[in-house]
N, C-alpha and C positions, 0 to 999 in steps of 0.2 A: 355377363360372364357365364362360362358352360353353358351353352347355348346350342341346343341340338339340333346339329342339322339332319337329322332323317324325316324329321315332320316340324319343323322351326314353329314348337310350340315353348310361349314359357310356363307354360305351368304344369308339365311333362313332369320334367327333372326336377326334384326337391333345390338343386341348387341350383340352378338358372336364376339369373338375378339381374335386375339393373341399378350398378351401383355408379356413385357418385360421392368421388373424395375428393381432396384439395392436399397440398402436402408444402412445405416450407423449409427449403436450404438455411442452416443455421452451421458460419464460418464458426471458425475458431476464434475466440476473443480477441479484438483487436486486428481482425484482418480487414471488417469494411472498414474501421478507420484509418488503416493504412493507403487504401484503397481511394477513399477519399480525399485523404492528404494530399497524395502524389497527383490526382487531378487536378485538385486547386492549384498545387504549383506549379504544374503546365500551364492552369490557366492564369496565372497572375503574370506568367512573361507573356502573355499577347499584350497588353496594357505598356509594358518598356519596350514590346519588338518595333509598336505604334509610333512611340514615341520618339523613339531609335531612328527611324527612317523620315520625320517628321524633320529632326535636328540637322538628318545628312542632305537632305532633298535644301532645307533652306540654305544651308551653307556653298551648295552646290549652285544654286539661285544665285547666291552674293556673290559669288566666284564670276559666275559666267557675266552674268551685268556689270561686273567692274573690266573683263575682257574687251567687252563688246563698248563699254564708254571710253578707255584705252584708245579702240582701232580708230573710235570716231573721234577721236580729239586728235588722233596724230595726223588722222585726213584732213583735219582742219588747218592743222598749223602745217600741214605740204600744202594743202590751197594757198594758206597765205603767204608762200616763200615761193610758191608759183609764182604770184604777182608781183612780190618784190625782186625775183628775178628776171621778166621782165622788163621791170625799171630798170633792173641793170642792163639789161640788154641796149633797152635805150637809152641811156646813158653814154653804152661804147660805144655804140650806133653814133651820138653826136660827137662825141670825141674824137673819134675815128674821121668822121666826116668834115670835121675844119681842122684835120691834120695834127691834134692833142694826142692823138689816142693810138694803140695797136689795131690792126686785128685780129691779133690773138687773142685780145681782149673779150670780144663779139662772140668768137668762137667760144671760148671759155666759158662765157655767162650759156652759150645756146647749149652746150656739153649740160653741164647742170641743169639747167632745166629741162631738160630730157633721162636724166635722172629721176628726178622729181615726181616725172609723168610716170617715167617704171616703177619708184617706188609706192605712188599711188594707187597701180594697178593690182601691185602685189599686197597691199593692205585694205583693198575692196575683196580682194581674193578671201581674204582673212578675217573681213569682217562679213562677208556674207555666211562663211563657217559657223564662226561666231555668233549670229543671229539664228540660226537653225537648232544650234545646239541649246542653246536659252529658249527660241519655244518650244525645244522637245520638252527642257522641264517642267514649262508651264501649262503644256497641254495644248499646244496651240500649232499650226498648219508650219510648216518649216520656213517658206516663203512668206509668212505675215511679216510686215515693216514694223522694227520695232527701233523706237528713235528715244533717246535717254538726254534728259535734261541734267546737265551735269551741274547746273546751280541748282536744283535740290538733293544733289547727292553730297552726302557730309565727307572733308575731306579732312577729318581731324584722324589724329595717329595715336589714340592715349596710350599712356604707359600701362603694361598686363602686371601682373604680380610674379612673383618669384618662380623659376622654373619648380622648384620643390613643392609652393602650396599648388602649382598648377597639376602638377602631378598626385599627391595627393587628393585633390579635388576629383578628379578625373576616377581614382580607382574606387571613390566611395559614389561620385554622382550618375558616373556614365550611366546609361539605359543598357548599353550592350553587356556591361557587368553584372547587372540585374536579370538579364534575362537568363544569361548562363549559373547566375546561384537560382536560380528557381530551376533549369533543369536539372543541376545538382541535387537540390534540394528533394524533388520530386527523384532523380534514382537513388537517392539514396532510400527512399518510403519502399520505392520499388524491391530495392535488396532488402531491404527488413523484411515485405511482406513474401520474399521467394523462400527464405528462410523458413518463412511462420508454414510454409507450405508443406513442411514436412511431418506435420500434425496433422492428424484426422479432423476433418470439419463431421456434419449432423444434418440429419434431414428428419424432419417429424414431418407426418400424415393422419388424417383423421378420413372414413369414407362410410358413407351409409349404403346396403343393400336394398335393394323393393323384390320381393320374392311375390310370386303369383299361384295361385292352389291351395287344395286343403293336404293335411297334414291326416295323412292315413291313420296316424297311431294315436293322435290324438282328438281330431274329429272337429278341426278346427283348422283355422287360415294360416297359414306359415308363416310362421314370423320373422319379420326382416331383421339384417345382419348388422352392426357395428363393427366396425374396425378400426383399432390406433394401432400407426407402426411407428418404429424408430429405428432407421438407419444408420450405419458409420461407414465412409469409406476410408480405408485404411490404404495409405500409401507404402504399397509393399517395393515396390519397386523406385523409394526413393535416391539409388547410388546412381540410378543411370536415370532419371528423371527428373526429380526434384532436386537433387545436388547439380546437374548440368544447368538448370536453370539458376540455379547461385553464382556457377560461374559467370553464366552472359551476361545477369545484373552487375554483378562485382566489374567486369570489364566496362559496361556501358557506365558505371558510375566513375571510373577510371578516363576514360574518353571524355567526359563531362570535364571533370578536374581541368584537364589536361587544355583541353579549347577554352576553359578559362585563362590558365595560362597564358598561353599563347595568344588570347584577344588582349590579355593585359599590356602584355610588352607589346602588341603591337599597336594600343594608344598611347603608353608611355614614347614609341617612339618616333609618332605622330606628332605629338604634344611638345617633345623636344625639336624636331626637323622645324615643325610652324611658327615656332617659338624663333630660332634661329633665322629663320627665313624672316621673316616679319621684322626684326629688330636690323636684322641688316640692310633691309630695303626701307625702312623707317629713316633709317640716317642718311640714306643713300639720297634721299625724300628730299631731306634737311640742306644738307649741302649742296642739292641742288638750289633747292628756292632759294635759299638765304646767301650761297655765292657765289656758285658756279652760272647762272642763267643772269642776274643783275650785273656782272661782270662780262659778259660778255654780249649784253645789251650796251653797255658802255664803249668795249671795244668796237661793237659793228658802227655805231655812230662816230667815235674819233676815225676810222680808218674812212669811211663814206667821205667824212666832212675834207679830210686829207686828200684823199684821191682826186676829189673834186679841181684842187687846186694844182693838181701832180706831184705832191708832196708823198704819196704811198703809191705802188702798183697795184695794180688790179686783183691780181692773185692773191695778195693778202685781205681786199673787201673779201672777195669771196669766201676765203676760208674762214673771214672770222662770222659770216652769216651761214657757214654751213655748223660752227660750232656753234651757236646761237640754236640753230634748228635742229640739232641733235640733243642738244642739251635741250629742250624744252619737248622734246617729245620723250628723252628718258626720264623727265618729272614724271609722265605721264604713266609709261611705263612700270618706274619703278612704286609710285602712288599706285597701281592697279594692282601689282604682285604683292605690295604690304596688304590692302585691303582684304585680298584672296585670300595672305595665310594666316589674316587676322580674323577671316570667317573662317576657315577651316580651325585654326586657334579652338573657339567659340565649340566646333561642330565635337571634337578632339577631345575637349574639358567639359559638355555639356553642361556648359556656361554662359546662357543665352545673351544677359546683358555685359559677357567682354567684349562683343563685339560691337554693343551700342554705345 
């Protein structure tokens, strides 16, 4: 300091000096721990945001692989009404040929089975979709073969609990509710400490001097300097600075609220849609296995065993094996859709074992 430059000597000027101080901002009480707070609460939603996308990724998983066992089971069961139509075909084929039979009959079986083959093609269509879209989730090449063993997939429908505790469950467990009180939580630390801003914070410093030369007057070395200071900065111009930042916290804490909200009602009506959807394809489940499909296993066999002898037309075999093959692929169907909204369910209420 004072450091003269006409001959840049330091021991010239009485005050030329090389000092050396350190100095320490000192808030206003309770501002780093405001400060602090609101961090930690940022930081504690990364740990639910994790979590959060952990629940939707897997429900998303459950979804696509019940899609993708669906396409493959209903290709299975057109494979095998390929084959048994076929049989029909040959069947009219001989009736026809010693004179029992139409040939409308022949035509009719070959009509359906060229169905069959369209329907097929449009459900490879669907199911290579399907397969793409489940290894996108799994991280995996689009075109990899993935082929699902549907005797280890569990095909039970258990009963969920009441729309209310599901719902209730839901606004205290979700992860996505967690993360939005902790950014609450953090602006609101925010607004407190915008507030505390309109208070003069402190700054103390301490700095030592090294002076160089003798002290004319007293015939001796000059002696070095000491200094302590103490700052205030005083916020003069809090109406249009400090007050404007009250309000943008006040708003941000507003906006917070508010995307609670609105993430609330929209798993409550998640929670409710899944809930719905699950219990109707549940029953739908039901009445098929138990007697729509047994029943009309019973009908393809009386009306085969009839026709055989010309006791039934043709056209009634057929319809009653294309209701046979319709019903047994919307088991299939509707088993895939209960599953899906029984994982989403699961994804919705962040309630991992309803869906096991």
């Amino acid at each position: 300091m004072n450091f003269p430059v006409d001959t840049f000597d330091f021991d010239q000027e009485p005050m030329t000096q090389l000092q050396l101080g350190v100095s320490q901002s000192i808030p206003l009480p309770g501002k780093r721990k405001l400060r602090r707070a609101a961090a930690e609460s940022v930081a504690e939603a990364g740990p639910a945001q994790v979590s959060e996308q952990r629940d939707r990724l897997t429900g998303s998983v459950r979804a696509a692989g019940w899609r993708l066992l669906y396409l493959d089971q209903a290709l299975v069961i057109v494979g095998q009404n390929k084959d048994l139509m076929r049989d029909f075909i040959e069947i009219a084929e001989t009736k026809y040929s010693v004179g029992t039979g139409l040939q409308q009959d022949v035509l009719l079986a070959q009509l359906e089975l060229s169905r069959l083959l369209d329907r097929e093609a449009r459900l490879k269509g669907r199911r290579d979709i399907a397969q793409a879209e489940l290894n996108a989730l799994l991280d995996r090449r689009p075109d990899r073969t993935l082929v699902l063993d549907a005797s280890t997939m569990s095909v039970k429908l258990p009963d969920v609990p009441e729309e209310s505790a599901l719902l209730s469950h839901a606004a205290e467990s979700r992860d996505l509710l967690d993360v939005h009180r902790h950014l609450i939580t953090a602006a609101d630390e925010r607004l407190e400490l915008a507030e505390r801003d309109r208070y003069p914070d402190f700054r103390i410093g301490a700095g030592y001097a090294f002076r160089q030369g003798d002290d004319p007057l007293r015939g001796v070395d000059r002696s070095d300097f000491f200094s302590l200071m103490l700052s205030v900065n005083v916020p003069l111009y809090f109406g249009s600075k400090q007050n404007m930042a009250i309000d943008q916290r006040g708003s941000e804490k507003l906006q917070r609220t508010f995307a609670f909200n609105d993430a609330l009602r929209s798993i409550e009506a998640d929670v409710s849609r899944n809930l719905a959807t699950y219990e109707s394809a549940r029953e739908q489940v039901r009445l098929l296995e138990m007697a729509i499909i047994p029943q009309a296993r019973q009908t393809v066999a009386a009306m085969l065993a009839a026709y055989q002898v010309n006791e039934v037309d043709f056209l009634n075999v057929i319809n009653g094996q294309l209701t046979l093959y319709n019903a047994q692929i919307n088991y299939w169907e509707a088993l895939s859709e209960a599953k899906r909204s029984l994982a989403a369910l699961a994804a919705a209420v962040g309630m991992e074992n309803l869906y096991e």
